[in-house]
Phi, psi and omega in degrees: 000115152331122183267121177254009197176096192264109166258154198318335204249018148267359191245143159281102180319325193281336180284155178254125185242144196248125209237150206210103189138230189217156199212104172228157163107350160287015180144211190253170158272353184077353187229157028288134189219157176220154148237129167248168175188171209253074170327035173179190171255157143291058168331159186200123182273135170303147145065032177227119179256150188232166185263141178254128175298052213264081183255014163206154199241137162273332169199154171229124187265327208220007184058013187263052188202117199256115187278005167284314184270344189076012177231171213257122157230127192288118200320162167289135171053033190257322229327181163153205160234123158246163158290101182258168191219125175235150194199121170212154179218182212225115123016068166066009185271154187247151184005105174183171199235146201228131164235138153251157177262093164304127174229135173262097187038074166078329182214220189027101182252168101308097199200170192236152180243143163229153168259114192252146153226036176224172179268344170299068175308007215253094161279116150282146183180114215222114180228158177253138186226129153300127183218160179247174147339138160059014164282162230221129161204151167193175187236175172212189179216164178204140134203176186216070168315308182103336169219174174313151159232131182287165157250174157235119185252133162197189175307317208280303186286356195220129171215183167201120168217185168180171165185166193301116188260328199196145138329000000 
């Protein structure tokens, strides 16, 4: 005899069950999703925010991530909440206050300061966003060092990534 409609309050949720068939409607797929990071090193002018040279990719799932412009845009019919993740780090400086930046279709930014009094320069900043269609993130960077500062790019020191978590 077929089982055709199992309710919850016949199964023990905690036992493991192994299926035979297709199991759909269990979650996300996670994409669209990219990691971009910074092919070169970077300049940055004190107390000037610049847009970060996320000019190369390890992946594009949906091709919605531009190494010209540096920004990520969300696909026809992806809207959803993403994760975006930004990691960059400054060149051997010292005390001194740092902010990175999310920015979203042009404005409404996001963003963390850190303060350093160490050579440890390394901003990290991992945020969750509604984002619709055709909506726009990118990062940028500030500090206010007093003369210029590098970043440094390669995959390991620079990132910009994100992917879909829900509808």
């Amino acid at each position: 005899m077929a089982i055709t409609k199992i309710q919850s309050e016949s199964m023990n949720l905690a036992d493991t069950y192994a299926f035979t068939g297709t199991v759909t409607g269990a979650g996300e797929t996670n994409a669209p999703s990219f990691r971009a990071y910074m092919n070169g090193d970077q300049t940055i002018g004190s107390d000037s925010t610049t847009t970060i040279i996320y000019n190369a990719e390890e992946y594009d799932t949906a091709s919605a991530y531009n190494t010209s412009t540096y920004t990520f845009t969300v696909p026809s019919g992806e809207g959803g909440k993403y994760i975006m993740t930004m990691k960059y780090l400054f060149l051997g400086s010292s005390d001194f206050r740092q902010i990175g930046y999310f920015v979203v279709n042009g404005g409404d930014a996001r963003g963390i300061q850190i303060d350093h009094d160490t050579t440890d320069n390394c901003l990290i900043q991992v945020s969750l966003f509604n984002l619709s269609a055709g909506d726009t993130v990118k990062c940028t960077a500030r500090h206010d060092q007093g003369s210029n500062q590098t970043l440094l790019g390669n995959s390991v020191f620079s990132e910009f990534s994100g992917f879909k978590i829900s509808s």
